[in-house]
C-alpha positions as CSV (number, residue, x, y, z in Angstrom):
1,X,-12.4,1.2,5.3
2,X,-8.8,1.4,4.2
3,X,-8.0,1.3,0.8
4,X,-4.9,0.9,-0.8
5,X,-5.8,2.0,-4.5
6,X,-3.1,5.1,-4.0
7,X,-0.6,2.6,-3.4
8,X,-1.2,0.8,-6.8
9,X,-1.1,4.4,-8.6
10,X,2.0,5.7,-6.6
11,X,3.9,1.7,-7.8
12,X,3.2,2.3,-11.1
13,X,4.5,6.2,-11.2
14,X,7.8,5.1,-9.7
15,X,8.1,2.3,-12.6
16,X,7.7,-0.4,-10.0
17,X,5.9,-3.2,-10.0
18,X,5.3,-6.2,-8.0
19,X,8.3,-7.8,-9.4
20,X,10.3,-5.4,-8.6
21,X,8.8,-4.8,-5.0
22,X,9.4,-8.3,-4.0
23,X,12.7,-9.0,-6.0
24,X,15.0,-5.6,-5.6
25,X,13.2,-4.3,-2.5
26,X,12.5,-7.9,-0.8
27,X,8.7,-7.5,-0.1
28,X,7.1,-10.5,0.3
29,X,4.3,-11.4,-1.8
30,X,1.8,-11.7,0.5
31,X,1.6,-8.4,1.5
32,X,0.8,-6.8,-1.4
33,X,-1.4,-9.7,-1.9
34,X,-2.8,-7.7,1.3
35,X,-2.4,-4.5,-0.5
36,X,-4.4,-5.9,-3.4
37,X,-7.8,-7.0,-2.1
38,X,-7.3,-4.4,1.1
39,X,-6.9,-6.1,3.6
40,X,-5.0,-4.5,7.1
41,X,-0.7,-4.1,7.1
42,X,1.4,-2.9,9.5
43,X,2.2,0.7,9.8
44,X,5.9,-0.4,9.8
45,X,4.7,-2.0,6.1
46,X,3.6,1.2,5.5
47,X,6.6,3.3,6.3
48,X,8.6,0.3,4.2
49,X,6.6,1.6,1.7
50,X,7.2,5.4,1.9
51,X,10.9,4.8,2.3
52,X,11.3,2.7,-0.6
53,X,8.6,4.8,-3.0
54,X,9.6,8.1,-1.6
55,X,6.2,9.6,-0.8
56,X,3.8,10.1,2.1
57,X,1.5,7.9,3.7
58,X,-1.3,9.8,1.7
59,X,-0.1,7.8,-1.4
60,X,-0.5,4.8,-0.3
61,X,-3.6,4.6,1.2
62,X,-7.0,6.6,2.2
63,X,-9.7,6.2,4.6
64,X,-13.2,5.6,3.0
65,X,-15.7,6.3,5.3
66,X,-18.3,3.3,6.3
67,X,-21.6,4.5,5.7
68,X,-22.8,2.0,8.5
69,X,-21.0,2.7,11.4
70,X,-22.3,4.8,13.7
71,X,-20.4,5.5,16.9
């Protein structure tokens, strides 16, 4: 599972906010309504997100292992 928890942390150190993120950097709402209850972006979302946040990948997301898949 992807989980986008980091993202939330990473927003709030840059004192942004979802206001900001869809006023000043034109995000639209529904993807961070995405971002919110984890649900799959874009990987051109995500690099939106680095540029505009300034960090890596790593802080905005992390891979959670699901305990029932088995390959």
């Amino acid at each position: 599972m992807i989980d986008y928890q980091s993202f939330w942390e990473t927003l709030e150190k840059a004192d942004d906010n979802w206001y900001t993120m869809t006023h000043k950097h034109g995000i639209n709402p529904a993807i961070l309504h995405r971002l919110k209850h984890n649900l799959p972006i874009s990987t051109v979302t995500i690099d939106l997100f680095c540029k505009i946040l300034n960090c890596n990948v790593c802080d905005i997301l992390r891979y959670i292992p699901d305990e029932e898949y088995t390959d």
